[in-house]
C-alpha positions in Angstrom: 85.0 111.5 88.8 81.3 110.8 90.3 81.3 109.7 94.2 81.0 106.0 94.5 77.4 105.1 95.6 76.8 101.0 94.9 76.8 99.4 98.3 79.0 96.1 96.3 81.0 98.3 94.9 82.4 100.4 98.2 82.6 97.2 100.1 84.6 95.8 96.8 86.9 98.6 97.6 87.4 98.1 101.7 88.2 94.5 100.4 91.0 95.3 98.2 92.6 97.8 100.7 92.6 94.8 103.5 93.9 92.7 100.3 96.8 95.2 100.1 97.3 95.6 103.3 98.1 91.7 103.8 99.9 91.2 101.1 102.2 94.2 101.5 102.6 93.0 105.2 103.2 89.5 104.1 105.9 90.9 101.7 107.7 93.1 104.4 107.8 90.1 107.3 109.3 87.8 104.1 111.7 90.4 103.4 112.6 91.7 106.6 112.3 88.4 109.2 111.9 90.8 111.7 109.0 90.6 114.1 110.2 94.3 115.7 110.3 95.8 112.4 106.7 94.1 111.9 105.3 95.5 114.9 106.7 98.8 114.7 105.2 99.1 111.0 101.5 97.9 112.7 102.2 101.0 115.6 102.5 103.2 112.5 99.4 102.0 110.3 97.5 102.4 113.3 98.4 105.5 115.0 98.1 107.1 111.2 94.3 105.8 110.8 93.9 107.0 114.0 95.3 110.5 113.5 93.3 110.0 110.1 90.0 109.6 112.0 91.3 112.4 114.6 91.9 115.4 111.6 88.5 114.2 109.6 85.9 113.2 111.8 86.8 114.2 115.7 87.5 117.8 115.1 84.6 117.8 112.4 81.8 116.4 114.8 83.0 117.6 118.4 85.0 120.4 118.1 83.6 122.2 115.3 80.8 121.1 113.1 80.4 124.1 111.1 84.2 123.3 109.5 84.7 120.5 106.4 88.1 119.5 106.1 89.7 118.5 102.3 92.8 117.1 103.5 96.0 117.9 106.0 96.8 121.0 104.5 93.2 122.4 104.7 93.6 121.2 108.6 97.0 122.7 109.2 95.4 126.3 107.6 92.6 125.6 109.4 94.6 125.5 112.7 97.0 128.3 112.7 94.3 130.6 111.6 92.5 129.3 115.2 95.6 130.4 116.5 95.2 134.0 115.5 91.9 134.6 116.4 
């Protein structure tokens, strides 16, 4: 599958993920009642974009450009064989 490249198109796509995202989080706090449970669940989307952002774009810009990441498990590999040298 090509890369996505029409402006409309990727900010289509941002809008469908928030869409997602509320409605999901409008289905858990119906479900659930609990404003803990809804908190907690917000500390754990967050801190995951976070580390998200951390893995893809930190360690890619400031710690070493020269490295593309493909996902975790490229990251993890990536890491322990940092270790070693």
């Amino acid at each position: 599958m090509a890369d996505l490249k029409s402006k409309r198109l990727i900010y289509l796509k941002g809008f469908l993920f928030l869409v997602i995202l509320l409605f999901a989080l409008g289905l858990i706090i119906n479900e659930t009642r609990s404003w803990l449970v809804v908190v907690l669940l917000l500390l754990v989307v967050w801190s995951s974009a976070r580390l998200y952002y951390f893995l893809f774009y930190v360690i890619e810009k400031y710690v070493d450009p020269g490295y593309r990441f493909a996902g975790i498990v490229s990251f993890l590999q990536y890491l322990f064989s940092k270790k070693r040298e």
